[in-house]
Structures are given as structure tokens and as C-alpha cells.
C-alpha positions, 0 to 999 in steps of 0.5 A, a space after each residue: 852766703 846769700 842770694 836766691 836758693 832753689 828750695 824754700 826755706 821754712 821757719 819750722 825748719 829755722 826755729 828747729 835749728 834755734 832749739 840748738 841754743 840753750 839759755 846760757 847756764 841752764 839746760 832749756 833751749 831759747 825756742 821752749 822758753 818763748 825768746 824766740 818772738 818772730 822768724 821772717 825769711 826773704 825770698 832770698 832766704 834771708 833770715 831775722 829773727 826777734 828774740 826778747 829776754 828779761 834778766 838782769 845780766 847784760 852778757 845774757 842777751 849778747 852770749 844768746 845772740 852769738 849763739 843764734 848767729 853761730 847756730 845759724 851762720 854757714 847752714 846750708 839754704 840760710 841767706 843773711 842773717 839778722 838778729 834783733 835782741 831785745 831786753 829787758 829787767 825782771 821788776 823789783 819783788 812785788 812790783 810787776 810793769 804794766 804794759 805801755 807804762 814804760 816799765 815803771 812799776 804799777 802793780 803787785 806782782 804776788 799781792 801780799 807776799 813780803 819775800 819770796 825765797 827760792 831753796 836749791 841745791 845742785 843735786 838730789 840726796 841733799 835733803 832740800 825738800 825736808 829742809 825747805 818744810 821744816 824751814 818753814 814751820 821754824 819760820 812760822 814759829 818765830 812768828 811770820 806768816 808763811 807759804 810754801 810753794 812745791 815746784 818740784 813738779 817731777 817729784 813733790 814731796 811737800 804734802 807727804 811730809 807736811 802730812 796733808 792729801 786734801 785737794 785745793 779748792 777755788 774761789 775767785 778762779 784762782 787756788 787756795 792753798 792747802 794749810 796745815 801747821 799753821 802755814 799755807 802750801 801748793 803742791 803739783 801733788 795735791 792736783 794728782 791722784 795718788 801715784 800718777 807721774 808727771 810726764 811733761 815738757 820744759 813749756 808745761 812745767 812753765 806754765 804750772 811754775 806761773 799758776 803757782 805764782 799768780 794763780 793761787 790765793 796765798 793772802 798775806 805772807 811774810 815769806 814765800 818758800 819756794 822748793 825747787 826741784 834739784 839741778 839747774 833746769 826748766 823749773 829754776 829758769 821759769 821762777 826766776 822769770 816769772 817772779 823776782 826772788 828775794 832770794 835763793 838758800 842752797 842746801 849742800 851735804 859736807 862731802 866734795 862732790 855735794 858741794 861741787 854741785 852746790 856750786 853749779 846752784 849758785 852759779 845758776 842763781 847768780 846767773 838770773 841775778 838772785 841773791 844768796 842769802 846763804 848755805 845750809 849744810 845738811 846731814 852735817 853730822 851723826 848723832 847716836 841715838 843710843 850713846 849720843 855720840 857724835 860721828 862725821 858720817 859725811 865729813 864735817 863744815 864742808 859747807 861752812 867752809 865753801 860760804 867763806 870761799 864763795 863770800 855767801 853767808 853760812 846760815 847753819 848745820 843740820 845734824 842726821 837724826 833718824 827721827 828727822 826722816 822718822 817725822 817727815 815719813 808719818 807727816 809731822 816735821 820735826 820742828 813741829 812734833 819735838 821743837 826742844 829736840 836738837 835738830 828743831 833747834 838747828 833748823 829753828 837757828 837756820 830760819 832765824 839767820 834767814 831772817 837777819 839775811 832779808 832783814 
């Protein structure tokens, strides 16, 4: 369909039809994200548009320009249309292109941060974020320097079971984070008052994803643990786009229906090319604290098992202690207020497996 129409065609009215167009394997639409550089139309309402991205998967850019064409193609008051796709790939860790260098990598992106890890999962319930703090502190114990980045920026958790409200100072313009036990960490919750909710858009939570990344002070870390929100949304796509992880933990329940959803976590890593470092398999079993018996409450190697399938390490078991969820309530981890208790030692193995995955 082509030539002169009688009513204008606007590129608000193009733009709200590419909102249509999700990024392949992720909920966020390619307007939100900035994909979408420029629209021009013709006087004959012909149509090109710009679109940039960087991933490191060649069927991105080609499966996002057959969207836009196929969103676009047939509508009523669009001409021709042209789709110019650009592309190009994320800089190793530590390394970000400088512009007009041609890509080659000139400075640090995080400067001085080794590793940076991402711990996911498919779904809520798993305990990521318990798993992600009493990570760290085992990581910390074996002797790395360690941050850890809150970007569960709906519900952030970090500070509560890390046991610290104080609020970040700055120097230089840029954040400090906050450090308790011997490691740092960057929490949306440590900028809000007490219960206030965080009611935000995909391009917000972007942002507040690049603040924590390269606006804060974090010195020098052996790794950076960064706890992501559950799911395979906004906040997942912005970190692997604003910084090239080292990479990604999944951390699943032994029921089916968990570590299906752990499979939708690893295919979203997969898809913006991060490494698996492995599977942890949380809740693992239940532990009587009475008679010390040992009881499979949610089935039992589920995980274990779903790592050989996947051909993805399996880094440990965690087992369900209430004095697991009885520390992280008062704000003193496990690993830090009974590391000779079985489920420290558990985590202690897992941060230790983690270690041999970056070695």
C-alpha cells in the first residue's frame, strides 16, 4: 500500500503502534526501551524507522525487525515501509566502548569490580533474595571483597535482612553504599521512607538499574551480586544492557511447577547471552528441629536434576531451616549469626562452587 493519503500520518500515532513490538523473550516493548532511534514519514506517508540494539544474539535484531514490519505492514494510512536495524555487542566486563573508538574497548565500565553476577529465578517464593544475601556474606567469608546491588526495585528486601536502614551518603556525585557485615550494598529502600511503594514505569526502573550500576561508589570488589526481581521483565533486560554480567545463578524449589519457571530464567539469560554459572536448589528439604528428621516438604533434587538436563552446573541444596527465615527477620543472615549451622555451611559450599564457576 502506497502513495498519497488524505489525512496525515503522525509519528506518535507510528511509535504507539511499535509499543506493540516486545523484545524478543522479555515483556518490555522496544519503544520503552529506546530501540526505537528515529521515525520519518514522507509526504506519501511513507515510513523509516531506526532501531539500534545491543545483544550479542544475532536473531534478536532480525526477529525485532520482522516484528516492526509485521506490526506496521497492512495498517491503514501507512505507506512504504523501511526498516533500518542496527546492531551492535554489549563490551566484555569491565570494558565499556568509548565513542567514536570503533568499539574497541577504552575504559572501565564498573571500575574496580572483577565479577558481576546476576542471581534470578523464574518466579517468587523461591527465596532469591535470602539466598542472594546469605550468598554474599559466605562470599565474603571466604575472603572476596563483595557488593550487593538490590534491583528488585518493586520489592527490595536486601536491607531488612542485611539489618541496616541508614541512608547513603554522597561523595563525588555519585552514591555510597551502605556496609554492614563486612560487604557493601544499594538498595531502592535505603532512598524511601518506610513503606512507601514504588509505582513506576519500564523507562524509571531503567534508569534506577543504571544508577545502581554507574553511579555508585562500590571500590573495589571481587564480585558484585546483583538480586533481580523474579520474572523476566523490565529490570532483567535493563542490567543486561547496561552492564555485561559475568553471570547469572538461578535459584528454583524442587517441585515442577518451580523449576518450570526456572526455565523461562534461563532462557532469559540465555537470550541476552549470559552465562549460567549454575543452580541452586532452595527449600531443598526440611529439617525437624525438634527430632532432626529430615522430610522432603517440596519433593527433593528436582534442581539437581534439571542442571543435568539443562547441561548447567548444579552449585548446591539449601535445606528449610526456620531459623533460616528467623535470622533474615531480626537482620542477621545465617551465615553470619550461626556459620557452624548446617544451613551456613550449605550456602558456604554454594558460594564456594560459585567461585570455581568464575574461576
Amino acid at each position: 500500500m502506497s502513495g498519497r493519503v488524505d489525512h496525515p500520518l503522525s509519528e506518535e500515532h507510528v511509535r504507539e503502534l511499535l509499543k506493540r513490538v516486545k523484545f524478543p523473550g522479555f515483556s518490555r516493548d522496544i519503544v520503552s526501551f529506546g530501540i526505537v532511534k528515529t521515525v520519518s514519514i514522507t509526504d506519501n506517508n511513507d515510513v523509516t524507522i531506526a532501531l539500534h540494539v545491543v545483544t550479542r544474539d544475532q536473531a534478536v535484531p532480525q526477529q525485532i525487525q520482522r516484528d516492526v514490519e509485521a506490526a506496521l505492514r497492512g495498517r491503514e494510512g501507512i505507506g512504504r515501509i523501511n526498516v533500518q536495524m542496527t546492531a551492535q555487542q554489549p563490551p566484555q566486563q569491565g570494558q565499556v566502548p568509548m565513542a567514536g573508538s570503533g568499539g574497541e574497548p577504552t575504559r572501565p565500565q564498573i571500575a574496580g569490580v572483577k565479577h558481576v553476577i546476576a542471581v534470578g529465578s523464574g518466579k517468587g517464593g523461591v527465596g532469591k533474595s535470602t539466598v542472594a544475601v546469605n550468598l554474599a556474606c559466605a562470599l565474603t567469608k571466604l575472603g572476596q571483597q563483595i557488593g550487593i546491588m538490590d534491583a528488585d526495585i518493586y520489592g527490595p528486601s536486601v536491607p531488612k535482612m542485611m539489618g541496616t536502614t541508614s541512608r547513603p551518603t554522597i561523595t563525588d556525585e555519585k552514591l555510597d553504599p551502605v556496609e554492614n557485615f563486612g560487604l557493601k550494598m544499594m538498595s531502592m529502600a535505603l532512598l524511601l521512607d518506610n513503606d512507601s511503594p514504588v509505582i513506576w514505569r519500564g523507562p524509571m526502573i531503567m534508569k534506577a538499574i543504571q544508577q545502581f550500576s554507574l553511579a555508585v561508589n562500590w571500590g573495589e570488589l571481587d564480585v558484585l551480586l546483583v538480586d533481580l526481581p523474579p520474572g523476566t521483565g523490565d529490570a532483567q533486560l535493563s542490567l543486561a544492557q547496561t552492564i555485561a554480567l559475568d553471570g547469572g545463578v538461578i535459584v528454583t524449589t524442587p517441585q515442577d511447577v518451580a523449576l518450570e519457571v526456572a526455565r523461562r530464567g534461563i532462557a532469559m539469560f540465555e537470550k541476552v547471552n549470559v552465562k549460567i554459572l549454575g543452580i541452586i536448589e532452595n527449600m531443598s528439604y526440611y529439617v525437624c528441629p525438634h527430632c532432626g528428621k529430615h522430610d522432603d516438604v517440596f519433593g527433593h533434587g528436582g534442581g539437581k536434576q534439571e542442571a543435568a538436563r539443562l547441561e548447567v552446573p548444579f552449585l548446591g541444596e539449601i535445606p528449610l531451616f526456620s531459623d533460616i527465615r528467623i535470622c533474615g527477620d531480626k537482620g542477621l543472615p545465617i551465615v553470619v549469626a550461626a556459620p557452624d549451622s548446617e544451613p551456613a555451611k550449605a550456602f558456604t559450599k554454594c558460594a564456594e562452587s560459585v567461585l570455581k564457576q568464575l574461576a
